[in-house]
C-alpha positions in Angstrom: 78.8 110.4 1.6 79.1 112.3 5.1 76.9 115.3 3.9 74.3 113.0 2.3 74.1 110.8 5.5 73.3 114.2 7.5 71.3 115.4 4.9 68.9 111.8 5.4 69.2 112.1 9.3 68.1 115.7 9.4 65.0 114.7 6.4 63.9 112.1 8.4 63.9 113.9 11.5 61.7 116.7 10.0 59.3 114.3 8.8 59.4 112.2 11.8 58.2 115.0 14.4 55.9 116.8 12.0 54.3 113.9 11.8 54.8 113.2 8.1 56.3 109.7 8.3 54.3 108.6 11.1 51.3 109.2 9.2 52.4 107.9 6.3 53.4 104.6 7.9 50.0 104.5 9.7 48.4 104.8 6.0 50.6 102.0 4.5 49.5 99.5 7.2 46.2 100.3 6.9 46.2 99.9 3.1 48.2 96.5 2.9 49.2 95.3 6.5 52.9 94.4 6.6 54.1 91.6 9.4 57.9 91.8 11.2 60.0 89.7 13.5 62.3 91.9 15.2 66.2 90.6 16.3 67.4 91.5 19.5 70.6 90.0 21.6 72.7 91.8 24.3 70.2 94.8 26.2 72.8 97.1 28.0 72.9 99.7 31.3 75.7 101.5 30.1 77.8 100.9 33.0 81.1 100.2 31.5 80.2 96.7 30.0 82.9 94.3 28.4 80.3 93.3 25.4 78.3 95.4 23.1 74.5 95.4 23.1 71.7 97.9 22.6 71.2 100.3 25.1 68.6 99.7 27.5 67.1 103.4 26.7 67.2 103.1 23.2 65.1 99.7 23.4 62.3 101.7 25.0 62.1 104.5 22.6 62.1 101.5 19.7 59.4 99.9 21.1 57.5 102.6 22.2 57.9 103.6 18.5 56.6 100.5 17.5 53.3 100.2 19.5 52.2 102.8 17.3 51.8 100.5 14.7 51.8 97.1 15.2 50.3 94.3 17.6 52.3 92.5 19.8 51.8 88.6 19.6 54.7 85.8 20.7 56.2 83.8 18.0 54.1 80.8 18.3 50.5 83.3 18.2 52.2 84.8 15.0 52.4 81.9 12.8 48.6 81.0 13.8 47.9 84.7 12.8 49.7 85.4 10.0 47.8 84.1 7.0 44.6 85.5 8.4 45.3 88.9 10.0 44.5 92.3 8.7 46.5 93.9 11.4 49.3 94.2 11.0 51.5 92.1 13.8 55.1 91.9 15.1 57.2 89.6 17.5 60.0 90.8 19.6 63.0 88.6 19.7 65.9 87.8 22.1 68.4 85.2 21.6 71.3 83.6 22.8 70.0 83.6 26.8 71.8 86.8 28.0 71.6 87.7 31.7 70.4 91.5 30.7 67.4 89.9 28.6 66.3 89.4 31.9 67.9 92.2 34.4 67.4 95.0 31.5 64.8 94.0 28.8 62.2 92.1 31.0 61.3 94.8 32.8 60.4 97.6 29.8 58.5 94.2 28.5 56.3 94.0 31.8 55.8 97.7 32.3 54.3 97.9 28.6 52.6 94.2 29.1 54.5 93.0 25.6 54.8 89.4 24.7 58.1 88.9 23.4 60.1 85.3 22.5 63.6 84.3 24.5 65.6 81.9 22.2 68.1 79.7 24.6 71.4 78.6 23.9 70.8 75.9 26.8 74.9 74.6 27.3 75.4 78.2 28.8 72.2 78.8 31.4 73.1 78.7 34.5 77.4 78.1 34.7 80.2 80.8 34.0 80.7 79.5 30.0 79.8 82.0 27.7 79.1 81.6 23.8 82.0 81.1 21.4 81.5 84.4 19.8 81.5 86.3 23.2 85.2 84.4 23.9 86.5 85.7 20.5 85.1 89.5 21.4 87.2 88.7 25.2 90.5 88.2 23.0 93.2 91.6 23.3 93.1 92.8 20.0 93.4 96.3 19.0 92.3 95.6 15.2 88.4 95.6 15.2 88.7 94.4 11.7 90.7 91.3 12.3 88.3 90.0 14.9 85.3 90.2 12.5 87.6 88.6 9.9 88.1 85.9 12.5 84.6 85.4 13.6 83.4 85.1 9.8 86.4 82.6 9.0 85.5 80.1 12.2 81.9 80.4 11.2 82.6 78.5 8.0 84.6 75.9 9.4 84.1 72.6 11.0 82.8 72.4 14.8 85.9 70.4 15.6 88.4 72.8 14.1 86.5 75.7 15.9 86.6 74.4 19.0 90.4 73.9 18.9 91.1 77.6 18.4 88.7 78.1 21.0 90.7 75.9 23.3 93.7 78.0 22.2 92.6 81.4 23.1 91.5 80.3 26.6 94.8 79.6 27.3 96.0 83.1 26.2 96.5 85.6 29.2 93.7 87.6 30.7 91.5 85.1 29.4 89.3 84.6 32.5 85.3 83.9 32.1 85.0 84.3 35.9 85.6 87.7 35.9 82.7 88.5 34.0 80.6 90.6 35.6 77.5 89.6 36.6 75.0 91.3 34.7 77.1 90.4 31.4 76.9 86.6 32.2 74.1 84.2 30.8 70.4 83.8 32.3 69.8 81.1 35.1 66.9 78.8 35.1 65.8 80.7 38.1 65.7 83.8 36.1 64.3 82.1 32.8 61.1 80.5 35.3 60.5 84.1 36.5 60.5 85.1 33.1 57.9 82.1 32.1 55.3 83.0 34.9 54.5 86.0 32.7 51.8 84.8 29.9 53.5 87.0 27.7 56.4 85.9 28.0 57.4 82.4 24.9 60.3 80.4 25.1 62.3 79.0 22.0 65.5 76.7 21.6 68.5 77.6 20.0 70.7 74.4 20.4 72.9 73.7 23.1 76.1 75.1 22.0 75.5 77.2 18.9 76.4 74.8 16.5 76.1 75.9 12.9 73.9 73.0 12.3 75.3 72.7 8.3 78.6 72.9 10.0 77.8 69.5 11.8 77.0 66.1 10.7 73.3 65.0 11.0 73.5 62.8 14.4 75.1 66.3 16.0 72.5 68.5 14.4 69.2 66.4 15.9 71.7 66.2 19.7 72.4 69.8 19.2 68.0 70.2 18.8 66.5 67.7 20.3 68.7 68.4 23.6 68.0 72.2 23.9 64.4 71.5 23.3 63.9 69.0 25.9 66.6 70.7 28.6 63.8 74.0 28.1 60.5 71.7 28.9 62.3 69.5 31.5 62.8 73.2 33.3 59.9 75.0 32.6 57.2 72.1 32.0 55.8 73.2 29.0 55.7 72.4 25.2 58.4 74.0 23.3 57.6 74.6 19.7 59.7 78.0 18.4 63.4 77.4 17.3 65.9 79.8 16.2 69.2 78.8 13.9 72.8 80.3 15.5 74.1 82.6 12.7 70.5 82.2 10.9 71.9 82.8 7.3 70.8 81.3 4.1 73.5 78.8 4.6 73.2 78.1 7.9 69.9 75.4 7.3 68.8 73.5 4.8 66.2 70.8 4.4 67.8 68.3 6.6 67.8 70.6 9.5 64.1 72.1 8.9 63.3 68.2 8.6 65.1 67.3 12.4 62.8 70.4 13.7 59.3 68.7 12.3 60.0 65.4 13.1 60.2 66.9 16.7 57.4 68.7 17.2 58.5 72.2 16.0 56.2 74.8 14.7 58.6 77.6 13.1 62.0 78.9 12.9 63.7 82.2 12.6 66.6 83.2 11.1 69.0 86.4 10.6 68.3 87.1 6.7 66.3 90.5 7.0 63.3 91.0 5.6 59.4 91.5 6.2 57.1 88.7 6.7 54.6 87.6 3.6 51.5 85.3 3.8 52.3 81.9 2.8 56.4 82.4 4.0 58.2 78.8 4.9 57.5 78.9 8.8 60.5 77.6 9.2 62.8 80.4 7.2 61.1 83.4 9.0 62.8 86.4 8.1 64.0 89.4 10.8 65.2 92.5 11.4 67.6 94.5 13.0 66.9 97.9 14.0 70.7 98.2 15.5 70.4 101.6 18.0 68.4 103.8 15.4 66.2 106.0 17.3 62.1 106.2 16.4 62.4 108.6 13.4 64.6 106.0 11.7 62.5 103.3 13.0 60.1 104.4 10.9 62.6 104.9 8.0 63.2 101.4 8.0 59.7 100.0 8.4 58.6 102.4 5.7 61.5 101.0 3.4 61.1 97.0 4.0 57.3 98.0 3.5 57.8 99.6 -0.2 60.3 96.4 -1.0 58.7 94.0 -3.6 54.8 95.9 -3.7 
């Protein structure tokens, strides 16, 4: 598995800089344009950081990599766009409301004048909380294995129970949110209004405490909503129409949910299941992708790929 793993790095790397695969991708989206939302959370400098996130470098080369093909639109332009376009378009995506979207990520954004869409998690802008699955990552554990275990268990339980283990593990020693460094913490509204004076620049909600809205019952889900979205437009005075659904998995919404998001004024959602964006796609069950820290030449493995699926 080893050998045929290097043996797929070192094809794809030929191809890549003799221009094989570029081209190739170029003629695809030419012939039959192909849309993408693309996922992106934690943005790191490489300095020693308590969480892991892509690093900061790595973002570049991917979206330098993906200007070659694709234009740039915010979430909100893209569902406008998408039935009607013969280009073939792509969002950039942050979520959660991480400090380095703004210290790390803003910046390559600006220097390459890219729209892109922040998703906030509005209970943790602007104090020293922290999302629940950044407190499980904080726990001492040597067993990588067990803590992804432990994530995917608390996922599937009630908000209630959850939020007693969490209570739990802040008691346990070295436990300290404080001590987070800075540019690891969450984004201030100070830092999310420079953000909005760019054009460029979309906003989305993504609840107040990243309730799995199935998780909750229906009063919770439309608090959990309705309160991110209107916390975002008290702040930045504009209309807030793009959502985003913690965990984002096929079981993570449902009807009910895409309902709450209608009935208040919401255009489209995203979520996590990955997959390239057809005309006529439920606006609220936009698929993503990941490109994790692959560097171009496998960028364009993967676009290439998701292309072929299902022509």
């Amino acid at each position: 598995m080893y050998i045929l793993h290097l043996l797929k790095l070192f094809l794809s790397t030929i191809l890549y800089y003799s221009g094989a695969s570029r081209a190739a991708l170029k003629i695809m989206l030419k012939i039959k344009p192909a849309h993408f939302i693309f996922m992106y959370h934690r943005v790191n400098d490489g300095n020693h950081n308590i969480f892991s996130g892509l690093d900061i470098g790595i973002l570049e080369k991917q979206i330098k990599a993906l200007k070659r093909y694709f234009k740039f639109v915010t979430l909100s332009e893209f569902v406008g766009l998408i039935n009607n376009s013969d280009k073939p378009l792509t969002v950039i995506t942050f979520d959660d409301g991480y400090k380095n979207t703004f210290t790390n990520a803003f910046p390559i954004l600006k220097k390459n004048n890219l729209p892109a869409t922040v998703f906030l998690t509005t209970g943790v802008i602007d104090n020293d909380d922290i999302i629940w699955t950044d407190k499980l990552s904080m726990l001492k554990r040597t067993d990588a294995a067990s803590l992804e275990k432990l994530k995917t268990e608390l996922k599937n339980v009630p908000n209630s129970d959850k939020e007693n283990r969490i209570k739990q593990w802040e008691s346990c020693p070295g436990i300290d949110y404080k001590s987070i460094p800075e540019a690891e913490k969450m984004l201030s509204w100070d830092e999310v209004k420079i953000m909005a004076k760019e054009p460029n620049i979309e906003f989305g909600a993504h609840t107040v405490n990243h309730l799995i809205l199935t998780k909750v019952n229906k009063e919770e889900a439309e608090k959990e909503i309705i309160d991110s979205k209107q916390k975002i437009e008290t702040e930045l005075s504009r209309k807030i129409t793009a959502f985003c659904y913690p965990n984002g998995q096929a079981g993570d919404f449902n009807e009910a949910v895409i309902e709450i998001l209608r009935e208040n004024g919401f255009t489209c959602a995203v979520t996590t299941i990955e997959g390239k964006i057809k005309k006529d796609d439920n606006n609220f069950a936009l698929k993503r992708i990941s490109l994790g820290e692959r560097p171009p030449h496998l960028v364009v493995l993967k676009i290439i790929k998701e292309v072929l699926k299902n022509v």
